[in-house]
PyMOL Python script that loads the backbone (N, CA, C, O; Angstrom):
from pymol import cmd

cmd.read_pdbstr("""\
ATOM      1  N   UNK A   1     -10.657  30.757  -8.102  1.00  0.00           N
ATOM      2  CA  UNK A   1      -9.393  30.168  -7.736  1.00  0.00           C
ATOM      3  C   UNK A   1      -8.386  30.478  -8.845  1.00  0.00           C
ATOM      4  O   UNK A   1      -8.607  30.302 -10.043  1.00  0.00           O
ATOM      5  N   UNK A   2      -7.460  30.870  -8.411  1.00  0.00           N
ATOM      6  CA  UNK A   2      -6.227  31.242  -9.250  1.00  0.00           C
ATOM      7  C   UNK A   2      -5.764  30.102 -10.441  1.00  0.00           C
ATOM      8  O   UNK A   2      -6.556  29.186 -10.220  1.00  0.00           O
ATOM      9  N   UNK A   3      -5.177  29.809 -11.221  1.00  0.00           N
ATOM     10  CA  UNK A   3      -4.417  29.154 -11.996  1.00  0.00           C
ATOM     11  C   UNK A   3      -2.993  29.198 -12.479  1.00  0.00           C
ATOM     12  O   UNK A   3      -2.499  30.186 -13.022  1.00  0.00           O
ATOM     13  N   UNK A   4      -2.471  28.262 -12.287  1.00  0.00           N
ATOM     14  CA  UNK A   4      -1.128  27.985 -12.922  1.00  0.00           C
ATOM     15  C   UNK A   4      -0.996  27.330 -14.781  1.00  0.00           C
ATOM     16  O   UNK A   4      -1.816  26.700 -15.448  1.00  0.00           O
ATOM     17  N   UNK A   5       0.127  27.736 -15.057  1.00  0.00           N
ATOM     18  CA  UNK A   5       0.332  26.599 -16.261  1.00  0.00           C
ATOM     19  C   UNK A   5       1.717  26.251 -16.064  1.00  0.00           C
ATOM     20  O   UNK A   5       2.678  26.974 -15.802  1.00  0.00           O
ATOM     21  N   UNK A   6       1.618  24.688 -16.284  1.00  0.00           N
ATOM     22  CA  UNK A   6       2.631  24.357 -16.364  1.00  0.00           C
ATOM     23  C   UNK A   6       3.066  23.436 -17.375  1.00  0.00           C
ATOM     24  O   UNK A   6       2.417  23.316 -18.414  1.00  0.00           O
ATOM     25  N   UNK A   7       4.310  22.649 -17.115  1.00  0.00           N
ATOM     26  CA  UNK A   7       4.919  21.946 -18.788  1.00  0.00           C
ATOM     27  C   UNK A   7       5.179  20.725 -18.108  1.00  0.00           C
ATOM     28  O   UNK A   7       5.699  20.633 -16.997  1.00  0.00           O
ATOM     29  N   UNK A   8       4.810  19.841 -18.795  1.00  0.00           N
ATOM     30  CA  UNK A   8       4.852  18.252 -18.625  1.00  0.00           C
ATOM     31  C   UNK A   8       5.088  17.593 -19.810  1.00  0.00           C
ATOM     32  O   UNK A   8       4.551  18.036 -20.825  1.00  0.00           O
ATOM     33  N   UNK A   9       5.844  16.541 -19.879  1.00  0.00           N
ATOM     34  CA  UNK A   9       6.259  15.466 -20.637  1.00  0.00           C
ATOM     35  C   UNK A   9       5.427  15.034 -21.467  1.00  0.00           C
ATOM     36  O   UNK A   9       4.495  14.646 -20.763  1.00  0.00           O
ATOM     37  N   UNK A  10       5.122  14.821 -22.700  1.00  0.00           N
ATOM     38  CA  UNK A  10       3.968  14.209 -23.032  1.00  0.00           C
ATOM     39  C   UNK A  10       3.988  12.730 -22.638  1.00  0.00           C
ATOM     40  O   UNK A  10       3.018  12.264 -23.235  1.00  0.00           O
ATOM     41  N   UNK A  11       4.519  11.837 -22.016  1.00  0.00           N
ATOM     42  CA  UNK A  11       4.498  10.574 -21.776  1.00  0.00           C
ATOM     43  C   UNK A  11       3.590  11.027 -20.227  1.00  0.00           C
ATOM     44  O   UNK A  11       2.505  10.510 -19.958  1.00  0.00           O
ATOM     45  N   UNK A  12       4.074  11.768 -19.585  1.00  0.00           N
ATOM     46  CA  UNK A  12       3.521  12.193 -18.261  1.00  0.00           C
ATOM     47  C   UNK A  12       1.914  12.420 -18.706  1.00  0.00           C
ATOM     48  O   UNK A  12       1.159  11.528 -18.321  1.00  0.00           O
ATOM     49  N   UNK A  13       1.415  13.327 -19.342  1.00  0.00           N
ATOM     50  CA  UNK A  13       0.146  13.933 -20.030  1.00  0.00           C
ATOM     51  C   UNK A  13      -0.276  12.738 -20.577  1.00  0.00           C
ATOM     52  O   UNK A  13      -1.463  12.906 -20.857  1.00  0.00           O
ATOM     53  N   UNK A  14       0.068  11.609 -20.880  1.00  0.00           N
ATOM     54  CA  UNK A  14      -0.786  10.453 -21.414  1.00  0.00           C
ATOM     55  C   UNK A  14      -0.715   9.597 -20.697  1.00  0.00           C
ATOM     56  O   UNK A  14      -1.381   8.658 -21.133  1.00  0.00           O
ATOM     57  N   UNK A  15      -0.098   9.297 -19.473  1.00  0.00           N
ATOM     58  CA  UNK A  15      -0.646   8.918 -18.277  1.00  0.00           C
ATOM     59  C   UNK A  15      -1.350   9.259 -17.220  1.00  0.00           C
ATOM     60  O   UNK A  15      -1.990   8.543 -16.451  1.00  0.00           O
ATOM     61  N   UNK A  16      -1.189  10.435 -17.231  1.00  0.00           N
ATOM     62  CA  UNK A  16      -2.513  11.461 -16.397  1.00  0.00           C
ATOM     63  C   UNK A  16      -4.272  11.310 -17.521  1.00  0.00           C
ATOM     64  O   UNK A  16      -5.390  11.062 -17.068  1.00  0.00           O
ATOM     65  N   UNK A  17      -3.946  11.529 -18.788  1.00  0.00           N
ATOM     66  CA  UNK A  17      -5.378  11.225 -19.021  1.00  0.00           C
ATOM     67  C   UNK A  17      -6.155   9.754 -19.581  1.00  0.00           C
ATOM     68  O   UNK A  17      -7.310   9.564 -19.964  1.00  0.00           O
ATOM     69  N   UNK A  18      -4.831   8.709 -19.425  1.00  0.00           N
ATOM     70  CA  UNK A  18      -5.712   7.641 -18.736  1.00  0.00           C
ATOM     71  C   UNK A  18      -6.388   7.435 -17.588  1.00  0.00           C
ATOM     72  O   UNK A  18      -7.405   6.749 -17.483  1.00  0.00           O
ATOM     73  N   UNK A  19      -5.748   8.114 -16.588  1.00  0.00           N
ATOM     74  CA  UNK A  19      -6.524   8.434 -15.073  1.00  0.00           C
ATOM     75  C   UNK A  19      -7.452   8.793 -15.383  1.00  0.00           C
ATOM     76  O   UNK A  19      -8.479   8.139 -15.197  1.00  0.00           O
ATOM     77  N   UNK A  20      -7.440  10.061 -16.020  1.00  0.00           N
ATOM     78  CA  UNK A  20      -8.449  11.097 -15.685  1.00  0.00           C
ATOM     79  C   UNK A  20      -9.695  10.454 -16.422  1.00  0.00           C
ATOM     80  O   UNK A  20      -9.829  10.097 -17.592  1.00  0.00           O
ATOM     81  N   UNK A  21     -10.735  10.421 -15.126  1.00  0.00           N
ATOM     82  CA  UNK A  21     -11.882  10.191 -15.483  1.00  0.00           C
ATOM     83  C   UNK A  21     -12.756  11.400 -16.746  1.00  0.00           C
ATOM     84  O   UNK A  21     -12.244  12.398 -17.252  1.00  0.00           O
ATOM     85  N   UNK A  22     -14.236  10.838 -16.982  1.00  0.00           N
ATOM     86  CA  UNK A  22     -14.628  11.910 -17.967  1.00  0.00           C
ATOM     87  C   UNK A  22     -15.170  13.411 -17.204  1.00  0.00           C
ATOM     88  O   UNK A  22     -14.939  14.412 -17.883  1.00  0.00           O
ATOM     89  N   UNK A  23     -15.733  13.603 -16.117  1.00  0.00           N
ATOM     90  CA  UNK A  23     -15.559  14.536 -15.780  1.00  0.00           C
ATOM     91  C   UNK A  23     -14.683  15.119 -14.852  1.00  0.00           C
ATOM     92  O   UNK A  23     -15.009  16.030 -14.091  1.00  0.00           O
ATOM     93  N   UNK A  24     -13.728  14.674 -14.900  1.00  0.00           N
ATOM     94  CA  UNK A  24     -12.445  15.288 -13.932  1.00  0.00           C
ATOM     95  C   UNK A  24     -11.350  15.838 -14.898  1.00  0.00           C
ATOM     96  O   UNK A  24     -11.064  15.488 -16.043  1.00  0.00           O
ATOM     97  N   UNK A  25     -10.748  16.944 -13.974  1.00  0.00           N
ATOM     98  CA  UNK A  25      -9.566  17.748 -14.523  1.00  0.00           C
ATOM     99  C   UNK A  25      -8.581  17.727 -14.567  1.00  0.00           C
ATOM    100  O   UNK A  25      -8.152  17.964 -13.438  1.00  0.00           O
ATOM    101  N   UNK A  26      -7.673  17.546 -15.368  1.00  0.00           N
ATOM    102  CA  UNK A  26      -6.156  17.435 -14.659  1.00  0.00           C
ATOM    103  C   UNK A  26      -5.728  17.694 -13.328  1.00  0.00           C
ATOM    104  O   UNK A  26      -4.758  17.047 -12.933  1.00  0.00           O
ATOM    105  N   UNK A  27      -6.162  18.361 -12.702  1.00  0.00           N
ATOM    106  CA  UNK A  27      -5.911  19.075 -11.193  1.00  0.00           C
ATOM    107  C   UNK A  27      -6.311  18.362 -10.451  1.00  0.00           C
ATOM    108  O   UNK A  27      -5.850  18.064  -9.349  1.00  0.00           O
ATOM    109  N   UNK A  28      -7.891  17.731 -11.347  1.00  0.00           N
ATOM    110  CA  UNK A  28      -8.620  16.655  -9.500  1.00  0.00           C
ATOM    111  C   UNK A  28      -7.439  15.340  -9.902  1.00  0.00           C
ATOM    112  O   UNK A  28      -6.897  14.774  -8.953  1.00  0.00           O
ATOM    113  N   UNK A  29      -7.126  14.952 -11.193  1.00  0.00           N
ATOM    114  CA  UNK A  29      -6.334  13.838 -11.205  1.00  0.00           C
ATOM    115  C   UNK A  29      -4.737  13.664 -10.245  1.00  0.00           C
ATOM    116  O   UNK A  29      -4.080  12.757  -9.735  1.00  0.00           O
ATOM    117  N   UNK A  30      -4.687  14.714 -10.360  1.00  0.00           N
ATOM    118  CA  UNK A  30      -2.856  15.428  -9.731  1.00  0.00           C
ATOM    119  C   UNK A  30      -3.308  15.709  -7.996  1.00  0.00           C
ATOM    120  O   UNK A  30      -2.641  15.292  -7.049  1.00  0.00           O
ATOM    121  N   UNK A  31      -4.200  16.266  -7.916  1.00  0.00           N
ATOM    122  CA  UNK A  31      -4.318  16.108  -6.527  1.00  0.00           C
ATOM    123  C   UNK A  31      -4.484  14.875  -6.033  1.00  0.00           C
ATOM    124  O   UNK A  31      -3.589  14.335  -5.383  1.00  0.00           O
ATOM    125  N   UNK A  32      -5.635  14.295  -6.281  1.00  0.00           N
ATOM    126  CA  UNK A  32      -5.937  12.746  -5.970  1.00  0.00           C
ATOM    127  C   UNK A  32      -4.186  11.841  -5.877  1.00  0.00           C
ATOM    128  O   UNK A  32      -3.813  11.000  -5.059  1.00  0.00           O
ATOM    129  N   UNK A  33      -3.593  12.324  -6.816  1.00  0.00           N
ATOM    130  CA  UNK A  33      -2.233  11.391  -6.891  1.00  0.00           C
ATOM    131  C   UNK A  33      -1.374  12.214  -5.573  1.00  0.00           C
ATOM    132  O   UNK A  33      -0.551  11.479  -5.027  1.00  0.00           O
ATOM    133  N   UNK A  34      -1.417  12.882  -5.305  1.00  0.00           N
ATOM    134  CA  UNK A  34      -0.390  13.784  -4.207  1.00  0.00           C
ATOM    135  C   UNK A  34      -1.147  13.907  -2.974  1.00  0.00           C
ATOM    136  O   UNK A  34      -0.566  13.921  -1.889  1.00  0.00           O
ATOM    137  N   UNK A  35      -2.543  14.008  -3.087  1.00  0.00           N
ATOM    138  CA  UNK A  35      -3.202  14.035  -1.400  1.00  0.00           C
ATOM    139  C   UNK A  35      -2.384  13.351  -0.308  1.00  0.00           C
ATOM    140  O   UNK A  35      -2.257  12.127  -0.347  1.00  0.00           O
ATOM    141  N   UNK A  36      -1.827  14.068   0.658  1.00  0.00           N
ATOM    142  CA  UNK A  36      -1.495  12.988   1.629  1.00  0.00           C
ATOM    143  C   UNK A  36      -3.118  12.084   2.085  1.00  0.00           C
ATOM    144  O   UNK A  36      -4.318  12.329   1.956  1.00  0.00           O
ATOM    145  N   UNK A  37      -2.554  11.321   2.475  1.00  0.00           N
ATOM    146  CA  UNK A  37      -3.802  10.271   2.717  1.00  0.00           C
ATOM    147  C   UNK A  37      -2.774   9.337   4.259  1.00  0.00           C
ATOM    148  O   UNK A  37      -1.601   8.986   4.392  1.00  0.00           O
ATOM    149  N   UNK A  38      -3.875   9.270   5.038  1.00  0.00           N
ATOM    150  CA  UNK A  38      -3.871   8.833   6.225  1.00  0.00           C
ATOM    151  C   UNK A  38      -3.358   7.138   5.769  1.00  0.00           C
ATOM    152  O   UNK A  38      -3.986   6.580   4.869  1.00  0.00           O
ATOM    153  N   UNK A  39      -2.232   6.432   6.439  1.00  0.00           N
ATOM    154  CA  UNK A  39      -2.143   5.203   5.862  1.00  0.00           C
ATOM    155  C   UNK A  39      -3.015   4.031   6.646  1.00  0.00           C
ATOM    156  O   UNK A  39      -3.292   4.150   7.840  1.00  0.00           O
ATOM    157  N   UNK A  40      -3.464   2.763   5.771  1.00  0.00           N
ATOM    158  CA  UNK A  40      -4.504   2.006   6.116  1.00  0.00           C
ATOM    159  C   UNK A  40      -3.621   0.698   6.588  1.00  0.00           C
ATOM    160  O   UNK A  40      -2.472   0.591   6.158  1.00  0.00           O
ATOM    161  N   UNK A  41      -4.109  -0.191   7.382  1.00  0.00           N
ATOM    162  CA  UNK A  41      -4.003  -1.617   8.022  1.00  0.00           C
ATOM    163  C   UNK A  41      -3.865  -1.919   6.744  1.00  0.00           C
ATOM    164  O   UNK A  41      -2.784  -2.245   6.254  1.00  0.00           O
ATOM    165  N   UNK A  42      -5.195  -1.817   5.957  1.00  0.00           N
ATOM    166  CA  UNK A  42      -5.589  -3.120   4.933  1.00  0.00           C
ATOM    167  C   UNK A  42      -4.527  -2.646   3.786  1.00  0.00           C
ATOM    168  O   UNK A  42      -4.923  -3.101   2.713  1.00  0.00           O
ATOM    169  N   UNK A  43      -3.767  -2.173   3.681  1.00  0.00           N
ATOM    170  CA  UNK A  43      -2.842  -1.431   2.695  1.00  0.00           C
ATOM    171  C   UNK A  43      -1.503  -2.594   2.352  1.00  0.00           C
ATOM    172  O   UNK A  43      -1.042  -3.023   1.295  1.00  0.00           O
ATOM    173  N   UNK A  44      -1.085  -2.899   4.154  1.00  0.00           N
ATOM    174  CA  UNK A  44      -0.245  -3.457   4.505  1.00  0.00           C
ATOM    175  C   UNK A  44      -0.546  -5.435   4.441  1.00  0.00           C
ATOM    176  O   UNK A  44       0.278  -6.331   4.258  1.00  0.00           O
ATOM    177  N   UNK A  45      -1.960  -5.508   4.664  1.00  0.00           N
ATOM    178  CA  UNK A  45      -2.338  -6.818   5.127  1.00  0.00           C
ATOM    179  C   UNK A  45      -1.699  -7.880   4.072  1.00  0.00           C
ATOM    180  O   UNK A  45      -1.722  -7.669   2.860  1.00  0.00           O
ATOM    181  N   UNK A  46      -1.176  -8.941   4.604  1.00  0.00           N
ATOM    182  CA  UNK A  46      -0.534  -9.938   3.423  1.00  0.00           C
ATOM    183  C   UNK A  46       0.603  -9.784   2.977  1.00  0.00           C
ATOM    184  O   UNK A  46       1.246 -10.826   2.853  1.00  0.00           O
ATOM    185  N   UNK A  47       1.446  -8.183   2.476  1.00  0.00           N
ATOM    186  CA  UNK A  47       2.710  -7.938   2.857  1.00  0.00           C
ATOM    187  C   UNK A  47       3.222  -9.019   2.631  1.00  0.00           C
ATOM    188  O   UNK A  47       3.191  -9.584   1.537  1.00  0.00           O
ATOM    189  N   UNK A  48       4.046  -9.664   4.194  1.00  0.00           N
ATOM    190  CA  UNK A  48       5.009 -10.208   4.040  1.00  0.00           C
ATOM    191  C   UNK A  48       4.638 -11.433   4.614  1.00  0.00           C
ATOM    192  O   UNK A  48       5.361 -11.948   5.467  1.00  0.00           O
ATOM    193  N   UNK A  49       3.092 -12.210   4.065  1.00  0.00           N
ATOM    194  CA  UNK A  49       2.890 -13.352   3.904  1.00  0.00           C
ATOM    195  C   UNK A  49       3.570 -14.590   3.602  1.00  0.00           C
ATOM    196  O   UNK A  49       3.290 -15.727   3.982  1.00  0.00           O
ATOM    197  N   UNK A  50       5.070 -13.949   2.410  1.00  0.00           N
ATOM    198  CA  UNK A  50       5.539 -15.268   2.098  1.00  0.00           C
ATOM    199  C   UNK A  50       7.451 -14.942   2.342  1.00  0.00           C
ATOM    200  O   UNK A  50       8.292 -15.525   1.658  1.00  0.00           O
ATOM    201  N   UNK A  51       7.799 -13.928   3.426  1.00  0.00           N
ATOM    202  CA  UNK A  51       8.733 -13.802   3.927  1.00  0.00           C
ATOM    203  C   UNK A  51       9.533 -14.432   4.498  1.00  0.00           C
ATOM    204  O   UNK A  51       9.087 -14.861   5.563  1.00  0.00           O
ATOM    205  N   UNK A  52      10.495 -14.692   4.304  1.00  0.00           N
ATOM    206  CA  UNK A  52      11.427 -15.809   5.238  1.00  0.00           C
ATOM    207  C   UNK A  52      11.516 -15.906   6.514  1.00  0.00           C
ATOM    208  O   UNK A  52      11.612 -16.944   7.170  1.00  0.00           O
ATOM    209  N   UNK A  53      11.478 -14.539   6.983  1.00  0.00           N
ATOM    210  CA  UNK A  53      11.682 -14.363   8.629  1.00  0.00           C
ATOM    211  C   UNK A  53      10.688 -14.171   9.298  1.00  0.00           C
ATOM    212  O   UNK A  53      10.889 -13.797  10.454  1.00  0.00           O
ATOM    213  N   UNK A  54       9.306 -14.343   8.854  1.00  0.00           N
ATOM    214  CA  UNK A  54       8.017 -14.940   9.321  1.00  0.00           C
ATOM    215  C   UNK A  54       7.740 -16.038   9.376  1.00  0.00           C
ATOM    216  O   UNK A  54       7.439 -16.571  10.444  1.00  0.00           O
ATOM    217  N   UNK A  55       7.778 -16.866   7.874  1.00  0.00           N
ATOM    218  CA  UNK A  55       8.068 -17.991   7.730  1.00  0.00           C
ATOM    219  C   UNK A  55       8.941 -19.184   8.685  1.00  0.00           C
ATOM    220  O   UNK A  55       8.786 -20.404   8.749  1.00  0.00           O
ATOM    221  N   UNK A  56       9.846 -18.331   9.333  1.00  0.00           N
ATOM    222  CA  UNK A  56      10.722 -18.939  10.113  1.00  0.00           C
ATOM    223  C   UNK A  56      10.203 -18.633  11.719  1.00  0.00           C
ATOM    224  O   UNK A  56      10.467 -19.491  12.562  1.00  0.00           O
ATOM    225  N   UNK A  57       9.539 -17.529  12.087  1.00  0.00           N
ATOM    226  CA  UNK A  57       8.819 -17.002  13.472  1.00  0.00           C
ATOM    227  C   UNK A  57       7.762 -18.215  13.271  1.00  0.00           C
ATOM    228  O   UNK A  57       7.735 -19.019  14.203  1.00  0.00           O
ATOM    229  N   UNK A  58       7.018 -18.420  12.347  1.00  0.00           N
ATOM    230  CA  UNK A  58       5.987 -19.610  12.570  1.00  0.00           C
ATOM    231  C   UNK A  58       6.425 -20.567  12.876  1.00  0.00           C
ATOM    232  O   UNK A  58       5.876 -21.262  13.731  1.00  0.00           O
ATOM    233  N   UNK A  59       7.416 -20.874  12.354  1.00  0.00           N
ATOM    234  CA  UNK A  59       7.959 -22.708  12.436  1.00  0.00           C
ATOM    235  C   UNK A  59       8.087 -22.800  13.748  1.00  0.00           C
ATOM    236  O   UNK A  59       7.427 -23.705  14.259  1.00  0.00           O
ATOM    237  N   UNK A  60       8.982 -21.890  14.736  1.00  0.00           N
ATOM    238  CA  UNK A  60       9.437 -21.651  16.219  1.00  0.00           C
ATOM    239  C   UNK A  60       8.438 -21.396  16.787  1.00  0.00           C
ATOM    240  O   UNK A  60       8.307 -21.998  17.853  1.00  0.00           O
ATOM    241  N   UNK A  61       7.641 -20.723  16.507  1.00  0.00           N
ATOM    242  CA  UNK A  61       5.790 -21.110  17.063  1.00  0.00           C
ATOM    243  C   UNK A  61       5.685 -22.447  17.298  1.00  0.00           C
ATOM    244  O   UNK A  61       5.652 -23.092  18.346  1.00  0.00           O
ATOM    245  N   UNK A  62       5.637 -22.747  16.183  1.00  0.00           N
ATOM    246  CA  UNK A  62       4.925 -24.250  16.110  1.00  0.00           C
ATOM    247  C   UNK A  62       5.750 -25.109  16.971  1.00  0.00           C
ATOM    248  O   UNK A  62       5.228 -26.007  17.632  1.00  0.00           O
ATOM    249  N   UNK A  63       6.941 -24.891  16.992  1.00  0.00           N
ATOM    250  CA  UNK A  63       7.982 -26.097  17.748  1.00  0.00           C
ATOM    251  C   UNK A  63       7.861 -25.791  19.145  1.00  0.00           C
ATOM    252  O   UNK A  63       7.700 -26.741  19.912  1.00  0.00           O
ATOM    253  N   UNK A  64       7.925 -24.333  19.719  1.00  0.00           N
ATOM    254  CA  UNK A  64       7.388 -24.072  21.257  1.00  0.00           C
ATOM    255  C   UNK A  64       6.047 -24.793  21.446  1.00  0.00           C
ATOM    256  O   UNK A  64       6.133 -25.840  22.087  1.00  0.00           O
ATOM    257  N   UNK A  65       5.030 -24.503  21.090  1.00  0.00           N
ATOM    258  CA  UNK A  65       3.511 -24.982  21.380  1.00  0.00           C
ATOM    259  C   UNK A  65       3.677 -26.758  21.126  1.00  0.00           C
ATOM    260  O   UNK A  65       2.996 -27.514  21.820  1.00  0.00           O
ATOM    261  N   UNK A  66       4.226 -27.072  20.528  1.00  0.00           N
ATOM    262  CA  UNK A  66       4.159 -28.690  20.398  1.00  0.00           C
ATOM    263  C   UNK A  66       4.844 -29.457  21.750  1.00  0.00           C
ATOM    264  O   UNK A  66       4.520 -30.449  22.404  1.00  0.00           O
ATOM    265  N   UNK A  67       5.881 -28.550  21.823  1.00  0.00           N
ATOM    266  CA  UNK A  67       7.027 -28.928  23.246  1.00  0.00           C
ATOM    267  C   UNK A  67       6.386 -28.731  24.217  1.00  0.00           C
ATOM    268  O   UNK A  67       6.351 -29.649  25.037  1.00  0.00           O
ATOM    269  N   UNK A  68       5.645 -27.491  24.504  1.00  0.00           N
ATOM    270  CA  UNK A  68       4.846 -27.309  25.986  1.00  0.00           C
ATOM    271  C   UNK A  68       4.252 -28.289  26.478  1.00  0.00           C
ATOM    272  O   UNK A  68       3.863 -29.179  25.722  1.00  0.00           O
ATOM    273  N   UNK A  69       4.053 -28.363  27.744  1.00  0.00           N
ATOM    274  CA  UNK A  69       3.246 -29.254  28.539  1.00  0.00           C
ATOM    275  C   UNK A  69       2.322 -28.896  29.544  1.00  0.00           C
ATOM    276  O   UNK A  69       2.488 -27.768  30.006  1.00  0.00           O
ATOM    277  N   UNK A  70       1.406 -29.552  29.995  1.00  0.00           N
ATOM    278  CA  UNK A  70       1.004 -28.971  31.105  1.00  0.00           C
ATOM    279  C   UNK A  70       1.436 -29.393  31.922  1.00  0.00           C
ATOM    280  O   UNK A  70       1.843 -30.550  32.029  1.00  0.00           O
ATOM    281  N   UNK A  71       1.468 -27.795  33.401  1.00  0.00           N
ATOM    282  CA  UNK A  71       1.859 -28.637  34.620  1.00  0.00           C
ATOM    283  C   UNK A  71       1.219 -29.617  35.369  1.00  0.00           C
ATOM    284  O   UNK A  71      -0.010 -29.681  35.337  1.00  0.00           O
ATOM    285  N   UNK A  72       1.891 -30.408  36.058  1.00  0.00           N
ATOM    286  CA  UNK A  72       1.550 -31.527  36.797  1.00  0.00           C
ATOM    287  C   UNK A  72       1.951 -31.315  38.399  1.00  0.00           C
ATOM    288  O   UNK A  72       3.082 -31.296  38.884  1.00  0.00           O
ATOM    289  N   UNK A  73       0.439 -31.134  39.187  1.00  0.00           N
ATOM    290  CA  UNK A  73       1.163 -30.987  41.191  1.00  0.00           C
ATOM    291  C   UNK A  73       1.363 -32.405  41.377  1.00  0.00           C
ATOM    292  O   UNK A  73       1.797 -32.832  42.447  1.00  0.00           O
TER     293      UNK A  73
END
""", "prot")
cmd.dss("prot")
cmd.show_as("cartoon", "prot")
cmd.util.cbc("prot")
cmd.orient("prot")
């Protein structure tokens, strides 16, 4: 496989080899960071747990379901 060289920051280069595990290369570290990757549910889950305009969809939950009734023939 071919090779490049290239020039990076040293602040950049000392955050890449905190990543970088002991047998991995700069390259598996840089790929791993750029792979597109398929996005996950669990990525998102909890989000916007403490959002206002959820926060506020629940309350109006709660006030419909309390108001309902059953019908009566």
């Amino acid at each position: 496989m071919a090779t490049k060289t290239i020039s990076i920051r040293e602040d950049v280069y000392d955050i890449l080899s905190k990543l970088k595990r002991e047998n991995e290369s700069f390259s598996d570290v840089i790929w791993k960071l750029t792979k597109k990757r398929k996005p996950n549910l669990k990525d998102y889950f909890g989000g916007l747990k403490d959002s206002k305009a959820i926060i506020g969809i629940k309350e109006d939950c709660k006030k419909i379901r309390e108001s309902a009734r059953l019908r009566t023939i």
